[in-house]
C-alpha angles and dihedrals in degrees: 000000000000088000093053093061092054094045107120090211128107122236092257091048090040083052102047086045093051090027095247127127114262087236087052087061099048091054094047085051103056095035110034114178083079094074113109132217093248083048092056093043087054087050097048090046080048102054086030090245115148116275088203101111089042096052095046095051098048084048089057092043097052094047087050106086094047088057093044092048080053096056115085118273092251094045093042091053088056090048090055096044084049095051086042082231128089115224092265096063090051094055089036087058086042091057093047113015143289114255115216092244103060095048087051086044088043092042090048102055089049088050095056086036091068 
């Protein structure tokens, strides 16, 4: 996100180069937390900065509901409670795309659970 405040182009031009609307942009930049993860692994193959992190975690993500479906029903209802999302919203943001907000919330709740 760094790179996207030194980026000398303008929202219409940012948007033509990652294949979102300009308008989209400009609303992503001044509230973050709508940016998706498809959205942040466009930007890092735009500014040629490793999609690592992001393929890895759409792979976990996408492996997550099947794990979860495998646990037992009463483990698998802490796990969710624990995650703040039930198995079909997993698989509901796998099928269309994980917004910003939910991993940090996700990522949140498993950090104070600890």
């Amino acid at each position: 996100m760094w790179r996207l405040r030194e980026c000398s182009l303008n929202d219409e031009q940012l948007g033509i180069a990652v294949g979102l609307s300009g308008n989209a942009i400009r609303n992503r930049r001044s509230k973050p937390d709508l940016w998706k993860l498809s959205d942040v692994e466009r930007l890092a193959t735009h500014f040629t900065l490793p999609v690592t992190a992001c393929v890895q975690l759409s792979q976990v993500l996408h492996d997550l509901p099947v794990g979860l479906r495998n646990l037992p029903a009463d483990e698998r209802r802490r796990t969710e409670r624990q995650l703040l999302f039930k198995t079909t919203q997993l698989e509901s943001y796998n099928q269309s795309d994980w917004p910003v907000r939910y991993l940090l919330r996700m990522h949140h709740a498993l950090s104070n659970s600890r």
